[in-house]
N, C-alpha and C positions, 0 to 999 in steps of 0.2 A: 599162377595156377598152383595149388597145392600139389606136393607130391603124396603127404600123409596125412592123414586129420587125428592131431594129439588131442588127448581130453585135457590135460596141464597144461598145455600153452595158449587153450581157447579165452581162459579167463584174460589174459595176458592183449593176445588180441583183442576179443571186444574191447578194452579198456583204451586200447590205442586207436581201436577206429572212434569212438565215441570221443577221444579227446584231439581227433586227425591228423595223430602220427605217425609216420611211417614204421612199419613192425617188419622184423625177418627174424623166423625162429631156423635152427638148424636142428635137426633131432638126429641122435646117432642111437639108430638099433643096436645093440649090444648083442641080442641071444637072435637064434635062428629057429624055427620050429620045425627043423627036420630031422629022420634017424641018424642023415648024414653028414651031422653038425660036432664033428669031433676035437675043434678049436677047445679048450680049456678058455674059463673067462679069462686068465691073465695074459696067455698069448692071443686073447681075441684083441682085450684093453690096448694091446702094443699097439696093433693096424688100425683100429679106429680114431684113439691120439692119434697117430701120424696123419689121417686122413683127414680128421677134421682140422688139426692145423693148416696143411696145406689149403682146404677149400676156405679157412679164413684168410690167409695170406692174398690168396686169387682174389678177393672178396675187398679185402682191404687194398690191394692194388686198381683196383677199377675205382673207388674211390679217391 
């Protein structure tokens, strides 16, 4: 079940269902659309790096 529906990794997808391979995209939101978004991009970059390595590692360990 999707969590997000990107428009850049749909072409990606159809290409892997049409050629029946398995696909898993990870998207990292970056920006937040609130008043109460007062992360700087470069301390936002820190926590989402960290984050998304970690959910690779989890990710790579089940395999």
């Amino acid at each position: 079940k999707p969590y997000l529906v990107d428009m850049e990794c749909a072409a990606l997808a159809h290409v892997a269902s049409l050629f029946s391979k398995p696909f898993l995209a990870i998207k990292i939101i970056s920006d937040v659309i609130t008043n109460e978004n007062h992360l700087e991009y470069i301390e936002s970059k820190k926590i989402w790096e960290k984050s998304c390595a970690d959910v690779l590692l989890r990710i790579l360990e089940v395999l």
